[in-house]
C-alpha positions in Angstrom: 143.4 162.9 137.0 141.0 160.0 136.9 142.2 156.7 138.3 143.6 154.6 135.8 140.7 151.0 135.4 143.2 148.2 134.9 141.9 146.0 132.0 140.2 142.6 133.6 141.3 139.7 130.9 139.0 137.4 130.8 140.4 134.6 128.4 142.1 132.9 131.4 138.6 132.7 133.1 136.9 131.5 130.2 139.5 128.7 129.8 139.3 127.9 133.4 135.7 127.8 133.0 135.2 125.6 129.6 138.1 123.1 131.7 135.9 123.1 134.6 133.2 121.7 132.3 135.2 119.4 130.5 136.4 117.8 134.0 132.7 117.6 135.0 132.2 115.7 131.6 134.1 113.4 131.8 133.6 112.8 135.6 130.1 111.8 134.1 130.5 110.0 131.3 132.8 107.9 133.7 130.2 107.1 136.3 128.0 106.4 133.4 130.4 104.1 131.8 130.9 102.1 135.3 126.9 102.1 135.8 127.0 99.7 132.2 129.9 98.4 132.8 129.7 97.0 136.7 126.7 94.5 137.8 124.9 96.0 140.3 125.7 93.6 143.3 129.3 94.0 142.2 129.3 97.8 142.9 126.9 97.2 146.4 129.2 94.7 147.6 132.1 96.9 147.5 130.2 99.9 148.9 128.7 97.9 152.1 132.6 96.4 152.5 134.1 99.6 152.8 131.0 101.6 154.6 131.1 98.9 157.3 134.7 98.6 157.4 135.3 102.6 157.9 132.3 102.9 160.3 133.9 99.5 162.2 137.2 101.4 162.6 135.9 104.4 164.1 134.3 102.7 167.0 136.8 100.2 167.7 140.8 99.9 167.1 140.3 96.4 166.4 141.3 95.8 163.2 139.7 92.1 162.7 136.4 93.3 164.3 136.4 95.8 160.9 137.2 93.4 158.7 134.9 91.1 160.0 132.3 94.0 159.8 133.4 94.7 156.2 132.4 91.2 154.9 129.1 91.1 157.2 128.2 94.4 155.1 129.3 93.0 151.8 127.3 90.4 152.5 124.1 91.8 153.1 124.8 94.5 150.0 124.7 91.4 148.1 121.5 90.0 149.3 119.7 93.1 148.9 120.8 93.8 145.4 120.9 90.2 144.4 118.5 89.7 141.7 118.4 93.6 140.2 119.1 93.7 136.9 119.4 96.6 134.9 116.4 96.7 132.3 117.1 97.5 128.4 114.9 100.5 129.2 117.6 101.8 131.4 120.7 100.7 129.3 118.9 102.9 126.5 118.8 106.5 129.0 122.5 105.7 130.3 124.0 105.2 126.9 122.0 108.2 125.2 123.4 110.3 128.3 126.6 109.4 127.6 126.3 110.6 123.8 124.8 113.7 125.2 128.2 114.3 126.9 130.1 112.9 124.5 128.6 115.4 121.6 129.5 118.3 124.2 132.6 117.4 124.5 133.4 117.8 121.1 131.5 121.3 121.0 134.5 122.0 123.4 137.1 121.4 120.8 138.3 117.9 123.0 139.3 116.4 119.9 142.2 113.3 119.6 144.7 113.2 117.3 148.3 111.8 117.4 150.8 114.3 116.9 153.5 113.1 114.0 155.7 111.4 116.3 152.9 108.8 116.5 152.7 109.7 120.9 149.6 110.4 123.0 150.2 111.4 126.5 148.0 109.5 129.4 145.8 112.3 129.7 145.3 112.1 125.8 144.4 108.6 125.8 142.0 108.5 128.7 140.2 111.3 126.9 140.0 109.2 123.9 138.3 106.6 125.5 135.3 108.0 125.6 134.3 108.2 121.7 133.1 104.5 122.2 129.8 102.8 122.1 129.2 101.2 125.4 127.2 97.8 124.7 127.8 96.9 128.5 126.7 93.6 129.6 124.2 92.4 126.8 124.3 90.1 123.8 126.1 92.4 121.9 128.1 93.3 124.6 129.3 90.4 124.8 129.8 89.0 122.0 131.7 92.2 120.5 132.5 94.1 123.5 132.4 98.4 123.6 133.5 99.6 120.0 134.4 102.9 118.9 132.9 105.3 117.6 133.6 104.9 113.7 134.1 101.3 114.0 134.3 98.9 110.8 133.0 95.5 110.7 132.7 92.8 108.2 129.9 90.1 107.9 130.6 87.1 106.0 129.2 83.5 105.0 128.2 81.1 102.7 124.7 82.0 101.2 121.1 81.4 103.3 123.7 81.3 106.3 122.2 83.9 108.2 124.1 86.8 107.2 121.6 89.5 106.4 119.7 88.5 109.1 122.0 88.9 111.7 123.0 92.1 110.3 119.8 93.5 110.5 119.5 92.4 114.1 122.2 93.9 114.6 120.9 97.1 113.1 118.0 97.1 114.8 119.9 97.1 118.2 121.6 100.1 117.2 118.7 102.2 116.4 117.4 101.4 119.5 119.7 102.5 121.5 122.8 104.0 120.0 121.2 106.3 117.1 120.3 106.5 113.9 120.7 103.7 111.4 120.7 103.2 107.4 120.3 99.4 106.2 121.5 99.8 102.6 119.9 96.6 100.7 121.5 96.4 97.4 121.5 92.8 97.2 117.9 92.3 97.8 116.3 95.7 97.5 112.5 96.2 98.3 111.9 93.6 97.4 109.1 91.1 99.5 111.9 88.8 101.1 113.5 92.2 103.0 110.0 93.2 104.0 109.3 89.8 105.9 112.9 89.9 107.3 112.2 93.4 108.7 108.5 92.0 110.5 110.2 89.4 111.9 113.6 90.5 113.1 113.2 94.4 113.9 111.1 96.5 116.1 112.7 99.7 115.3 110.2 102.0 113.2 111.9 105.7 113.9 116.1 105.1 113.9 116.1 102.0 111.2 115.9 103.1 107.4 116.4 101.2 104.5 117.7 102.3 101.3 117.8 99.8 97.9 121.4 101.7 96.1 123.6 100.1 94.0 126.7 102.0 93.6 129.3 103.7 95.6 128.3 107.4 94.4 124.5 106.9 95.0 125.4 105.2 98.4 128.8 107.8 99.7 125.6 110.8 98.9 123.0 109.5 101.3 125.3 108.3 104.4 125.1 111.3 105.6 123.3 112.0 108.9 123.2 108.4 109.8 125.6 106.9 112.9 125.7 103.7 111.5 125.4 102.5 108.2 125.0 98.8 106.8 126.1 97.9 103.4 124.3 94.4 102.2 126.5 93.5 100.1 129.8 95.0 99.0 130.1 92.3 95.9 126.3 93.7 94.8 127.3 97.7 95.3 130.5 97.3 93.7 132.4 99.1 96.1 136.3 98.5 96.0 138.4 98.2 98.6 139.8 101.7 97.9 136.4 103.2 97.9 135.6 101.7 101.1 138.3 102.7 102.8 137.5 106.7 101.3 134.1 105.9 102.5 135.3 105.9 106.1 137.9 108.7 105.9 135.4 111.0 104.5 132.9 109.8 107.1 135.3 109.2 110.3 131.9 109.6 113.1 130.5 107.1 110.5 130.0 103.2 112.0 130.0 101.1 108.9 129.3 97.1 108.6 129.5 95.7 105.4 128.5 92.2 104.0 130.6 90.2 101.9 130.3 87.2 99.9 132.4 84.4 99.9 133.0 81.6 97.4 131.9 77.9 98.1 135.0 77.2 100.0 134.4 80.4 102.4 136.7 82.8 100.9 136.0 86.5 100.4 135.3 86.7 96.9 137.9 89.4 95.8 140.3 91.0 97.9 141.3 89.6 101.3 142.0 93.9 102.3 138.6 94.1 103.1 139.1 91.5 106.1 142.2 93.2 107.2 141.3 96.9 107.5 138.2 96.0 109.5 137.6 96.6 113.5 135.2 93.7 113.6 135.3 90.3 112.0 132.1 88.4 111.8 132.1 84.7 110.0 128.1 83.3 110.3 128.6 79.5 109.7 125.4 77.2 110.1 123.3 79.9 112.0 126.0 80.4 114.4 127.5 84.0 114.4 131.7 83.8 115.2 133.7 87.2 116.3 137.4 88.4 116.8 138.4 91.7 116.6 139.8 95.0 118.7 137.0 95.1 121.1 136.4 91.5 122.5 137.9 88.2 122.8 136.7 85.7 120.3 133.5 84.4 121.3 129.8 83.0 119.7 125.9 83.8 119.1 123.2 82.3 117.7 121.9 84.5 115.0 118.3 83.0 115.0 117.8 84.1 118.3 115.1 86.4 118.4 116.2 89.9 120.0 115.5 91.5 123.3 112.2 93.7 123.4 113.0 96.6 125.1 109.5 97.1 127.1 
């Protein structure tokens, strides 16, 4: 009688193994985040403290001699990093290695969602932090801080304030180095005054497109494919408040920022929903560009500032 083969299961190890990778993952996408996030010297000056301080305390039991070696090697971390800023070159590789991971993870199956009691365990929300943009510490992000990933935000001004102009800075910054980009022009179409604010304000010729629709059915049929879309304006596209809002839910890896019109006081024309369902809030008065929202305190930019040139 042959000896009976006991039957090897191999879902466990297959779980075990797609966990594994999801750990690694994240592990990365952390040390990316921290590589944006942390100014060089900052991170050097706390690696020299603590390499001094350890190597200190083996050789002697004196615990002020290690100290004291501690801030003699925070020191001259400092020194030698001081001055080493991270190029926009190198911004651009960490943050497209971040969506690398990020797009894995999802081909894992990590996916967020609130259960119906409304609660997310810590685990749950760490994980969800990583379906974010991270700006890191450049104009941008500072001035609106690390969105996520299906953000909202409105632009909005009294006209020849600066707002299409900002906007399509704004654009351009994304397409550089977040992904790709559709500027839909409805107020101006191609018409010559976009084609000179494009030569002068953008550098982006691969992930920046421009398309000249004028209604919510020609524009919800060609968002598709794009990370971020611009809508310039809401008043000329006629899009409601309720078709915005289906806009997003249909399109929730979608970043939209739409431009509104205001009246000569520097109300929204129409509805004041538009304002509250947004993530970012940005009011362009005399070529100054204001912001409050989730992501950032409130805080300032000029919008006729030309933009960084990533070499």
């Amino acid at each position: 009688m042959s000896e009976q083969i006991e039957e090897i299961d191999f879902t466990n190890q297959e779980t075990a193994s797609g966990q594994s990778e999801i750990n690694k993952l994240s592990s990365e996408i952390s040390q990316l985040e921290n590589m944006l996030k942390y100014p060089m010297g900052f991170k050097a000056v706390i690696a020299g403290s603590l390499l001094s301080y350890f190597a200190t305390k083996k050789l002697s039991k004196n615990n002020n001699m290690s100290i004291a070696a501690a801030l003699a090697g925070g020191y001259a971390a400092f020194n030698f990093t001081k001055g080493k800023i991270m190029s926009n070159e190198q911004k651009h590789s960490i943050n497209e290695q971040i969506q690398e991971r990020v797009k894995r993870l999802r081909s894992l199956g990590v996916e967020i969602k609130a259960e119906e009691t409304g609660i997310l365990g810590a685990q749950e929300i760490e994980n969800l932090d990583y379906d974010k943009y991270i700006f890191g510490d450049d104009q941008y992000g500072n001035f609106i801080g690390d969105p996520a990933v299906g953000f909202h935000g409105i632009v909005f001004g009294l006209p020849k304030g600066g707002k299409s102009i900002w906007s399509m800075q704004f654009a351009n910054y994304l397409a550089n180095h977040f992904g790709k980009v559709l500027y839909v022009a409805s107020e101006e179409g191609f018409k010559g005054t976009i084609s000179q604010k494009i030569k002068e304000w953008t550098d982006n010729r691969n992930n920046l497109d421009f398309g000249n629709f004028t209604g919510y059915e020609e524009i919800k049929n060609k968002v598709a494919g794009y990370d971020f879309v611009f809508i310039d304006s809401l008043d000329f596209a006629k899009i409601t408040v309720d078709e915005m809002e289906e806009l997003k839910a249909d399109n929730p890896d979608i970043s939209f920022m739409t431009i509104k019109q205001v009246t000569k006081d520097g109300k929204f024309r129409g509805s004041q929903e538009y304002a509250h369902n947004c993530d970012i809030i940005v009011e362009i008065i005399d070529g100054v560009a204001h912001q409050k929202g989730r992501y950032s305190p409130a805080s300032e930019m000029s919008v006729f500032d030309k933009p960084e040139v990533i070499e």
